[in-house]
N, C-alpha and C positions, 0 to 999 in steps of 0.2 A: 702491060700494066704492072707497076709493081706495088707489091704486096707488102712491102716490111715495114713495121709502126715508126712514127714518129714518137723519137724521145724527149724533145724539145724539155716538154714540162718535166719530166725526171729532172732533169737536169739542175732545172728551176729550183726545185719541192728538196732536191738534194744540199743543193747548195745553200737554200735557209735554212733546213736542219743543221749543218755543217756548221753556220751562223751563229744560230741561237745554241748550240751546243758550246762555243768556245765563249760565248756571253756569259752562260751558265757556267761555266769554271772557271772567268775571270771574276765571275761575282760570288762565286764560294770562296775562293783567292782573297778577294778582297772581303769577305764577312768574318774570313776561320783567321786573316792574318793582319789584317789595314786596319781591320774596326778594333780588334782586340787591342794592337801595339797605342794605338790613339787615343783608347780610352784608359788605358795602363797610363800613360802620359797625363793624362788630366787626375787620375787620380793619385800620380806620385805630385805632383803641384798640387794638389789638396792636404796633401801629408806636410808639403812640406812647408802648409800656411797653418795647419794646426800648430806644429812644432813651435811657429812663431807666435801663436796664441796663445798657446801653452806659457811660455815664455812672459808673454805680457800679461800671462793670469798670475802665474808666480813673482811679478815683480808688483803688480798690484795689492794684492795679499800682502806685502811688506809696505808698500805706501799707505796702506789702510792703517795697516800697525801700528808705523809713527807717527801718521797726518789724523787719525778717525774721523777722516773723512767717508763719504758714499762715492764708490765708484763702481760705473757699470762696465762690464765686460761681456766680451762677444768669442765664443767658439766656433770657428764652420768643421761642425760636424760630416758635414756631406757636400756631395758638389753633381752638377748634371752635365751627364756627355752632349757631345755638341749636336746639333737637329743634323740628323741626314735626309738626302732625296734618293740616295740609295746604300741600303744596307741596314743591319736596323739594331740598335740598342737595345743592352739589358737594362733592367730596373737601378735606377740612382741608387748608390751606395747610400748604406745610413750607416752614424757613429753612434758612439756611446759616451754618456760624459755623467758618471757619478761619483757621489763620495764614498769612504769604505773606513774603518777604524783598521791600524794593524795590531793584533793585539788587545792590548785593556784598553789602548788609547789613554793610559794615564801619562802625566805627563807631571816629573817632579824636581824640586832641588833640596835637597838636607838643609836645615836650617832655616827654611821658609815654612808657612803655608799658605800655598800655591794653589789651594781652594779660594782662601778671602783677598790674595794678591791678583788672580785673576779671573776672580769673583765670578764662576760661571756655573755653581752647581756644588754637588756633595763631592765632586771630583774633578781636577782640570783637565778633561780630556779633550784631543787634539782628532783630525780625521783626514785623510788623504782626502786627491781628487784626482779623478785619473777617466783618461781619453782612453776606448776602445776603437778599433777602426775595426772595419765589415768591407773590406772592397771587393767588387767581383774579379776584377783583374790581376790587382798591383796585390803578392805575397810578400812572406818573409817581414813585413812591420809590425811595430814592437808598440804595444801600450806605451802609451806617457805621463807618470805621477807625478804630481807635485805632494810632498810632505814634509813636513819641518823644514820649512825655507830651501829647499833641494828639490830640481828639478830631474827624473833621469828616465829613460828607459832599460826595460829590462828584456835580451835575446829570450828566443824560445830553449835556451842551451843556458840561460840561467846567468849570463854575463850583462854589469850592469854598465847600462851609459852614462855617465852622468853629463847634464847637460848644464849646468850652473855653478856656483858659489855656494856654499851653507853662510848664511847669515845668524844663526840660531848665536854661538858665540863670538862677539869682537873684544878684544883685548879683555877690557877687566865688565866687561858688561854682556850677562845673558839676554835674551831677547826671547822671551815665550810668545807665540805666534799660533794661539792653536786655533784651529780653525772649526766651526762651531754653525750647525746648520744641515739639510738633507738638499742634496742635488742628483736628480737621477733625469738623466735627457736623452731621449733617440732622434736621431732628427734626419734629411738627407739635405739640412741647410744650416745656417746658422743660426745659433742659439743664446741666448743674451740671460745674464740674471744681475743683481746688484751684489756687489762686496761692501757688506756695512762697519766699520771701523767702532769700535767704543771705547770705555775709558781705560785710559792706562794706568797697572796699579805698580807700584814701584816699593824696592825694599833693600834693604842694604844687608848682605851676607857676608858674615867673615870665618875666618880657618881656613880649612880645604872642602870645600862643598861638592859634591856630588850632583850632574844632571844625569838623571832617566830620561832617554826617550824612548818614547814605541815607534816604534823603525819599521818594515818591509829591510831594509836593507842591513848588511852584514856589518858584524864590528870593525872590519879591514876595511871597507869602505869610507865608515867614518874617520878611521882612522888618517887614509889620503884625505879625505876633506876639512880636518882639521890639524895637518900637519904645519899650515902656518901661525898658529894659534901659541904662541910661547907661554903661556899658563895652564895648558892641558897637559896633563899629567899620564894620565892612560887612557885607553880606551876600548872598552870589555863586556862582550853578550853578557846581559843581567843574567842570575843565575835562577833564577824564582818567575818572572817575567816570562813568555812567551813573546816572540817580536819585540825585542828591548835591549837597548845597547845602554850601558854606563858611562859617562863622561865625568872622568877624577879630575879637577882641576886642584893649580897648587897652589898654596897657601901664599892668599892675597885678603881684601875687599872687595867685596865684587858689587855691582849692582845688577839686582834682576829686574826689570822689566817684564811686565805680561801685559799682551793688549788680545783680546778677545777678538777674533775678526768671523763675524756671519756670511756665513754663502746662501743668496738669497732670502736671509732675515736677519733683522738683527740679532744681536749680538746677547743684548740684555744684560750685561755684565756688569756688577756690583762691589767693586775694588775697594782693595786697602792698600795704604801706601806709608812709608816708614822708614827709618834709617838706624843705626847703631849707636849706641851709647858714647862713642867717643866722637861724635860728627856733629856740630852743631854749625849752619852756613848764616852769616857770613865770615864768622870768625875762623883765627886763623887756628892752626894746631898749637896747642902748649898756650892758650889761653882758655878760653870757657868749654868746659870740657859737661856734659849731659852724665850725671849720676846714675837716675833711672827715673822711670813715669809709674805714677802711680791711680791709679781711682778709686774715689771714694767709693763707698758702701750703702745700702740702706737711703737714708735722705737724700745721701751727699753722692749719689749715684753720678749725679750728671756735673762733679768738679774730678778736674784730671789735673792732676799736678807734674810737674819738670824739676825737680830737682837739677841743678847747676854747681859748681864747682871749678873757680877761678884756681890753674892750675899754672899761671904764670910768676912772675914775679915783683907786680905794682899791681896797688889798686886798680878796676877797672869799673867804671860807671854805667851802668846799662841805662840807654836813652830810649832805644828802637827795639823790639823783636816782634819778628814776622813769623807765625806758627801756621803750614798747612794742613790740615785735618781731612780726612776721608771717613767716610762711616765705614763699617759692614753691613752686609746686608741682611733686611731684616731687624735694626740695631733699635729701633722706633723713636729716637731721640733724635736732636739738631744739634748742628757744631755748634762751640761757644759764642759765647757775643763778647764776652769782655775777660780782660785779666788783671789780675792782683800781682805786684810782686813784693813777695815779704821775706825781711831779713833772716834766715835760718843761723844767728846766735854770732855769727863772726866775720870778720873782711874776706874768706873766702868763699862763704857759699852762701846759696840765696834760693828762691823756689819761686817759678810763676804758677797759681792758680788759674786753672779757665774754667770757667763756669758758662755753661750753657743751660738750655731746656727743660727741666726735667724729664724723662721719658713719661709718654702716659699709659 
């Protein structure tokens, strides 16, 4: 008779343990290495559609400016890893997308005011907008600002990227751009608000004018960014200012430009607009040359005069002029409706009166 056990089932019981053992360390394998490198991947392709958002926020922000028009913009803040059947996902990444001032956020040029040109308040101030990312996986990425028409990031080691153009100055014309509104967004999808455009106030500046901006970014910086710019003259940390670079430009006319642009509201912005004493359109130079403007007083509150000043060398007959007016705000009067022109004593100078409204 023999005695000795059957091991049949050990055998069995062994070899499924053995089984499900190498199962279990091909599925740690794949949770501590597959899932993490896979989801690193979708969130560096999240990053790198921000970028591209980003991108088409800052080029919007400038279509607003010259178009004021309304245009909606979309962020994807966040993105979701893909469904598995085995293995299992962290929580969706969520960003961050709000505005922030750097500095006073004032925003200035000598020789203007750049309160009633870009009619937005007791001060033209400006405000970034900047992407946070929160990923679980993907490190090492860099916030993304847009501020004064300059898109860039900045390393954790303080090195700045810059990812655009500065539009702020082109040859002989500044471009104020400030951007005006609160945006504060978390999200782990995309996120949409409206860019509202409004009126654009315009002024004619001569000598050497001076732009303030409130910056995040250093005076070297701006310096690369406006090295193709042949009317900048220097380019130097405010000394008074916190977060504020000086841009000297050199002795030209310039035109400034300011168009108020809302992020998710409008704008509200109550412009004046204006040009210098020796520019009068359509005529040419060395003919009807603008004296000064004056306003009445008292009654005659609501007559604004143009002194003129034929500074050619023949009679010239004024048949046509086209005068545009802007209020300030606040002003409680309406443009002219009509004008006078009356002889000021000789063949070279002359004065139109416009009368409008009276204020009430």
């Amino acid at each position: 008779m023999d005695l000795r056990g059957d091991d049949r089932g050990v055998s069995v019981v062994l070899g499924a343990v053995l089984i499900f053992g190498v199962l279990v360390i091909m599925f740690m394998i794949y949770q501590v290495s597959i899932v993490p490198a896979q989801n690193r991947a979708v969130e560096l392709q999240n990053y790198q559609d921000v970028r591209e958002d980003m991108q088409n926020l800052r080029n919007a922000i400038i279509s607003v400016g010259e178009t004021n028009n309304l245009v909606g913009v979309q962020v994807r803040l966040g993105t979701h890893y893909p469904a598995r059947a085995i293995g299992v996902n962290g929580p969706p990444p969520q960003g961050q997308l709000f505005t922030d001032t750097a500095g006073t956020g004032e925003v200035s040029v000598t020789g203007i005011n750049e309160t009633k040109v870009c009619g937005i308040g007791d001060q033209a101030t400006s405000k970034s907008i900047t992407y946070k990312p929160n990923y679980n996986y993907l490190t090492g990425v860099q916030p993304i600002t847009y501020e004064n028409t300059v898109l860039y990031r900045e390393t954790a080691d303080g090195r700045v990227l810059v990812e655009s153009e500065q539009a702020l100055i082109r040859d002989k014309t500044i471009n104020l751009l400030p951007l005006v509104g609160n945006v504060s967004k978390t999200s782990g999808s995309s996120v949409g608000f409206d860019l509202q455009g409004d009126q654009t106030g315009e002024k004619k500046v001569s000598a050497t004018p001076k732009l303030t901006i409130p910056t995040a970014l250093s005076a070297s910086t701006w310096q690369d960014l406006l090295a193709d710019q042949s009317n900048v003259d220097t380019v130097t940390a405010n000394g008074t200012q916190p977060s504020a670079v000086d841009v000297q430009l050199k002795t030209n006319t310039y035109t400034v430009k300011c168009t108020a642009v809302g992020a998710g509201e409008a704008a509200n912005a109550d412009v004046e607009a204006g040009g210098v004493n020796d520019e009068i359109n359509p005529a040419a130079p060395g003919d009807i040359a603008l004296v000064n403007e004056t306003v009445g007083s008292g009654g005659d509150s609501h007559i604004v005069t143009l002194n003129l000043n034929n500074t050619g060398n023949q009679d010239i007959e004024i048949v046509d002029a086209r005068i545009n007016f802007y209020q300030d705000a606040n002003s409680g009067g309406k443009v002219p409706d009509n004008a006078d022109l009356q002889d000021s004593g000789g063949t070279t100078s002359a004065s139109l009166a416009f009368r409008g409204t009276s204020p009430s």
